[in-house]
N, CA, C and O atoms as a GROMACS GRO file, in nm:
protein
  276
    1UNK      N    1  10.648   4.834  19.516
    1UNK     CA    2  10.766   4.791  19.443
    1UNK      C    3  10.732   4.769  19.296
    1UNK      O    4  10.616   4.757  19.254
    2UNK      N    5  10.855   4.765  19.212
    2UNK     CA    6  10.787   4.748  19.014
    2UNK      C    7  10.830   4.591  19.053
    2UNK      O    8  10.881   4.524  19.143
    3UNK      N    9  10.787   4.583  18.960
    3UNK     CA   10  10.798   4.415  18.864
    3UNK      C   11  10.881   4.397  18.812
    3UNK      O   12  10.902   4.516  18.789
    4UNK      N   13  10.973   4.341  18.757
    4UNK     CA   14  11.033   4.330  18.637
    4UNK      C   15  10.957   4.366  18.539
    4UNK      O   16  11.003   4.464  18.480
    5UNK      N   17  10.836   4.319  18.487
    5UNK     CA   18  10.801   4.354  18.377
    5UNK      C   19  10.752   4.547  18.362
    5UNK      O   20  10.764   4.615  18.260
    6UNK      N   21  10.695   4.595  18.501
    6UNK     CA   22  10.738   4.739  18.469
    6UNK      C   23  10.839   4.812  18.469
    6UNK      O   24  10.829   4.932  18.442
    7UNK      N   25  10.956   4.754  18.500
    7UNK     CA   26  11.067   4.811  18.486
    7UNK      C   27  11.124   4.769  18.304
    7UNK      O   28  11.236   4.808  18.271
    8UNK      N   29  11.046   4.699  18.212
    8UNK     CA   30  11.101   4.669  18.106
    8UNK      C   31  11.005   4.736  18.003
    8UNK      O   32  11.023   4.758  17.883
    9UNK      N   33  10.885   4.763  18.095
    9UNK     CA   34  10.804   4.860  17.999
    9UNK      C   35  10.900   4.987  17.973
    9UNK      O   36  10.941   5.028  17.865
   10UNK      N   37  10.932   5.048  18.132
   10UNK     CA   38  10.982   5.177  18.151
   10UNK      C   39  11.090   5.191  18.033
   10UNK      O   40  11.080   5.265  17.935
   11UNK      N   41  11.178   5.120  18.057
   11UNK     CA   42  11.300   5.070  17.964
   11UNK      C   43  11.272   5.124  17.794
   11UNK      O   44  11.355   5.184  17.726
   12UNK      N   45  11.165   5.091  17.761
   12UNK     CA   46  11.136   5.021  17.626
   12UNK      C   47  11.083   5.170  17.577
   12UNK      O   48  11.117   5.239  17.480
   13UNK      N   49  10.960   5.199  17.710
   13UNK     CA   50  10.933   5.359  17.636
   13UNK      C   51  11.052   5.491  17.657
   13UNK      O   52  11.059   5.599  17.598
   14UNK      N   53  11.134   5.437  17.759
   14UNK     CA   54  11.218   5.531  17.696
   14UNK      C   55  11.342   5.540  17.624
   14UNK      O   56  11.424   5.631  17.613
   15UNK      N   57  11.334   5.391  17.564
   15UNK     CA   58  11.417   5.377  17.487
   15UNK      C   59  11.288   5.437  17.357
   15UNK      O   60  11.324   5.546  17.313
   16UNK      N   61  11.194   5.402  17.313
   16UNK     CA   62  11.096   5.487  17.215
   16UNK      C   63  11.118   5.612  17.215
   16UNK      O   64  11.153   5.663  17.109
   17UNK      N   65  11.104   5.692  17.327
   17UNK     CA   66  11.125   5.833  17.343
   17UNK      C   67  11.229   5.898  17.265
   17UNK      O   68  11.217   5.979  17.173
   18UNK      N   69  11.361   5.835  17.334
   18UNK     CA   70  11.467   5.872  17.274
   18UNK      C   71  11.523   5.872  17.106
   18UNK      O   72  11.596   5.944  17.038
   19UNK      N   73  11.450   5.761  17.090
   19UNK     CA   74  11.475   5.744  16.928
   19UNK      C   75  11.358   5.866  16.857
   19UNK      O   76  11.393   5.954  16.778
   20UNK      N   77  11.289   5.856  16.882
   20UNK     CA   78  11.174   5.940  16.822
   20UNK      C   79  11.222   6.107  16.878
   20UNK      O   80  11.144   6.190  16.830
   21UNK      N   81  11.305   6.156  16.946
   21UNK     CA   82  11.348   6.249  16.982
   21UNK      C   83  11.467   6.287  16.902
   21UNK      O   84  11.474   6.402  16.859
   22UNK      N   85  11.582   6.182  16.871
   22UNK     CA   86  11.684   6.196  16.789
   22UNK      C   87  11.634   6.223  16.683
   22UNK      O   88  11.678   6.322  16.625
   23UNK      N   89  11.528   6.147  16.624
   23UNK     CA   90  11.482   6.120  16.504
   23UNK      C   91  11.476   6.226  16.408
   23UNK      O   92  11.508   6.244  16.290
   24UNK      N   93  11.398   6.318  16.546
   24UNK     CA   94  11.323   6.462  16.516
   24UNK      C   95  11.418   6.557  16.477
   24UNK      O   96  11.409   6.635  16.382
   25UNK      N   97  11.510   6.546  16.556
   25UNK     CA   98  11.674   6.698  16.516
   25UNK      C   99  11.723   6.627  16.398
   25UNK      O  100  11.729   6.519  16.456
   26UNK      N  101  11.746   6.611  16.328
   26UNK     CA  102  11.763   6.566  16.159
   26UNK      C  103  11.710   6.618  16.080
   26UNK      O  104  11.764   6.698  16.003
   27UNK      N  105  11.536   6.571  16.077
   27UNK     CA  106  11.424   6.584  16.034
   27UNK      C  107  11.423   6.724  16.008
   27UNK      O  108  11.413   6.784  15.901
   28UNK      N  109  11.438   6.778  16.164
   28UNK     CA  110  11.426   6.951  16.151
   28UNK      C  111  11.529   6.969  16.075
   28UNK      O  112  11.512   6.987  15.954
   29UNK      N  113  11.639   6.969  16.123
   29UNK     CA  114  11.820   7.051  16.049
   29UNK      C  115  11.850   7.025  15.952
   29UNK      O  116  11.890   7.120  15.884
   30UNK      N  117  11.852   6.900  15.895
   30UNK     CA  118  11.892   6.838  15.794
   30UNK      C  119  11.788   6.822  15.665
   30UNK      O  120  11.830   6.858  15.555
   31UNK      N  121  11.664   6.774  15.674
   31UNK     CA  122  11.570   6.783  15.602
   31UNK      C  123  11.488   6.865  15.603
   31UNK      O  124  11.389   6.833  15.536
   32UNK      N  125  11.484   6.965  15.652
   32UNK     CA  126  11.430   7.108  15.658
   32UNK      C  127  11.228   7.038  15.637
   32UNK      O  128  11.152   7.094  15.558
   33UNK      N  129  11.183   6.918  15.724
   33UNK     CA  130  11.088   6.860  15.671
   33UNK      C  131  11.003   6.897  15.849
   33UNK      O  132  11.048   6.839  15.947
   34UNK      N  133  10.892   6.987  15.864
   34UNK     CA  134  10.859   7.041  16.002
   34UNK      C  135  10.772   6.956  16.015
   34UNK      O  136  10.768   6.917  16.132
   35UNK      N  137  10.646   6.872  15.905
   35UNK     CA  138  10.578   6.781  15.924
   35UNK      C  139  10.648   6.633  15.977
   35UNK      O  140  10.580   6.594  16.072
   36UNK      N  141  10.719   6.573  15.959
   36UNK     CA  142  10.806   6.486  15.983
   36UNK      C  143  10.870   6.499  16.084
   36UNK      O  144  10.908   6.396  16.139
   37UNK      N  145  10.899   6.610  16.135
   37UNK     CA  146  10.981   6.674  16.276
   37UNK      C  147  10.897   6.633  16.410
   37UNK      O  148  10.921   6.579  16.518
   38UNK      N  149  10.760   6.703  16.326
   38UNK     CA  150  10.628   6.686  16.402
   38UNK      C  151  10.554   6.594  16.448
   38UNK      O  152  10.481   6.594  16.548
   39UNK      N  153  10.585   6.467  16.328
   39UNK     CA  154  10.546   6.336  16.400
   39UNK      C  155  10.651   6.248  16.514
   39UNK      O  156  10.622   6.172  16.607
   40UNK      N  157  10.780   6.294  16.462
   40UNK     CA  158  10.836   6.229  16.569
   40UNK      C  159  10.828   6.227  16.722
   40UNK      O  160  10.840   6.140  16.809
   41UNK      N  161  10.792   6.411  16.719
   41UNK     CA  162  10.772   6.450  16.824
   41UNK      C  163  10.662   6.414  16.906
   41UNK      O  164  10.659   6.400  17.028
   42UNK      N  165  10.562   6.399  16.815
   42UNK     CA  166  10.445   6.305  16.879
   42UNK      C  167  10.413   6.180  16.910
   42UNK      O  168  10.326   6.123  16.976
   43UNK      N  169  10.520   6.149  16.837
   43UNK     CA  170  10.524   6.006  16.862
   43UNK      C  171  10.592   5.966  17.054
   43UNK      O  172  10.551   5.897  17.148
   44UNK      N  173  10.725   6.066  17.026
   44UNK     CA  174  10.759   6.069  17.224
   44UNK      C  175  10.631   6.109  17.298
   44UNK      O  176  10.572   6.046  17.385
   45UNK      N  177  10.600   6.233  17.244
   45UNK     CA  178  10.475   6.302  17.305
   45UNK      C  179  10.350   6.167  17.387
   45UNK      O  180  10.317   6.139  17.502
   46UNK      N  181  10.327   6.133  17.291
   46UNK     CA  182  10.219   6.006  17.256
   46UNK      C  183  10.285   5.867  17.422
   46UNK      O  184  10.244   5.830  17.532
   47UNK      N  185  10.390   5.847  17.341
   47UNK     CA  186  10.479   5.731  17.441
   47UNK      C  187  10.462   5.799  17.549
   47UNK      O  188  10.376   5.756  17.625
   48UNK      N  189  10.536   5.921  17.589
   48UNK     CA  190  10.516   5.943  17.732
   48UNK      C  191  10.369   5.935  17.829
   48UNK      O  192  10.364   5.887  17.942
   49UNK      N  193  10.247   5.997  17.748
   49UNK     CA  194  10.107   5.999  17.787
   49UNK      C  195  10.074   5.816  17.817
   49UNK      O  196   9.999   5.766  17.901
   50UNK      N  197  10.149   5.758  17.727
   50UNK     CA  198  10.103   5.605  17.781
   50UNK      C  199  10.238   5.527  17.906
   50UNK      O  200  10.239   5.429  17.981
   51UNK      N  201  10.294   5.589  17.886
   51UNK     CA  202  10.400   5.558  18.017
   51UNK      C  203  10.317   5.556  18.150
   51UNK      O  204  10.274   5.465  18.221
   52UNK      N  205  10.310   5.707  18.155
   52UNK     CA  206  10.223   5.748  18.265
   52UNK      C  207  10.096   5.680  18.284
   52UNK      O  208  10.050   5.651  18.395
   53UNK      N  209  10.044   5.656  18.181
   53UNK     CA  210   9.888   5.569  18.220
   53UNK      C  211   9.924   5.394  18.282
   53UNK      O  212   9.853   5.324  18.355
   54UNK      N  213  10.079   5.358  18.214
   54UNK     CA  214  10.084   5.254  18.280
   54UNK      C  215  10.119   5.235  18.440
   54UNK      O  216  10.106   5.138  18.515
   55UNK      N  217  10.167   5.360  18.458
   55UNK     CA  218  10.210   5.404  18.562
   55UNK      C  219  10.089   5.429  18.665
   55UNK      O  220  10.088   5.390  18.782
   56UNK      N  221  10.028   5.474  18.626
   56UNK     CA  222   9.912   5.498  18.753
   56UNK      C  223   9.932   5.607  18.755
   56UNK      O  224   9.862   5.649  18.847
   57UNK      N  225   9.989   5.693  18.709
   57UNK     CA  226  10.039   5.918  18.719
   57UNK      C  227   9.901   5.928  18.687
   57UNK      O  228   9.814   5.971  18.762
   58UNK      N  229   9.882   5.883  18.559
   58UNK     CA  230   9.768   5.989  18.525
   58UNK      C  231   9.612   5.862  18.469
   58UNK      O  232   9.622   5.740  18.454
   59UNK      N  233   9.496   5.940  18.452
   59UNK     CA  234   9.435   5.831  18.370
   59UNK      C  235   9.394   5.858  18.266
   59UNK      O  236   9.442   5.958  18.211
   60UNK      N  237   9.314   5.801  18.212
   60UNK     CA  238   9.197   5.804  18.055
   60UNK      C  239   9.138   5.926  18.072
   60UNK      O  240   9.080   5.960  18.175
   61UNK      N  241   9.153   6.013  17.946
   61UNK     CA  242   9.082   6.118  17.937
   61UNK      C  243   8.997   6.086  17.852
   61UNK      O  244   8.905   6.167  17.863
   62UNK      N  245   8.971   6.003  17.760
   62UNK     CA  246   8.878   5.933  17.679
   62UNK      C  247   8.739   5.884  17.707
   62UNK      O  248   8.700   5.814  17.799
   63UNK      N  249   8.688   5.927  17.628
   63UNK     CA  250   8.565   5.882  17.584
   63UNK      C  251   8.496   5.785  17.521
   63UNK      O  252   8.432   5.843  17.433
   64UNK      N  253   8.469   5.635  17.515
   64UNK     CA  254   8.402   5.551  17.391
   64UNK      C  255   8.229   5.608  17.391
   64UNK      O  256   8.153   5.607  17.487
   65UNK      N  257   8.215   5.630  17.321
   65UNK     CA  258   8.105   5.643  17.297
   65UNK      C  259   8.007   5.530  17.183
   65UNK      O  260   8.006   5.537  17.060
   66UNK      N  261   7.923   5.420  17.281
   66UNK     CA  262   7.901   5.310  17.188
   66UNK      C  263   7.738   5.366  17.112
   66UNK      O  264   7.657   5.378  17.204
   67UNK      N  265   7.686   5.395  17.001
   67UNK     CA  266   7.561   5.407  16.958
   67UNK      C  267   7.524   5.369  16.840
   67UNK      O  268   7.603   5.372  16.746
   68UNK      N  269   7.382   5.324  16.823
   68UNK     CA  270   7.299   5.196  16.706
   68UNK      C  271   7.256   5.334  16.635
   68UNK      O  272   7.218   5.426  16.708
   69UNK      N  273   7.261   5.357  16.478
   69UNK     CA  274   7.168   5.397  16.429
   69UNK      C  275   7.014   5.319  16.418
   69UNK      O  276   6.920   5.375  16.361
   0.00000   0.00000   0.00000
């Protein structure tokens, strides 16, 4: 079963999604600006990859790598 509180994550990133998706058709049509188009898009892009990690879908593809000179 979710939580309340993952059901307000869910909420929140896709309320992020959506704005950063609108954001983007402007950006493109209106400001003829493809870098700016591009971050928005990554920015959903981005939100969704951490949705899912809160989710348990997917995990860390990451690496820390800790080292002393």
């Amino acid at each position: 079963m979710c939580d309340t509180k993952s059901l307000q994550v869910r909420k929140d990133a896709a309320y992020l999604q959506l704005t950063a998706h609108t954001l983007a058709a402007p950006a493109d049509q209106e400001l003829h600006d493809p870098n700016l188009t591009n971050r928005y898009r990554t920015v959903a892009a981005r939100v969704t990859v951490l949705k899912h990690r809160a989710d348990g879908t997917i995990t860390a593809s990451e690496t820390i790598i800790l080292a002393r000179a």
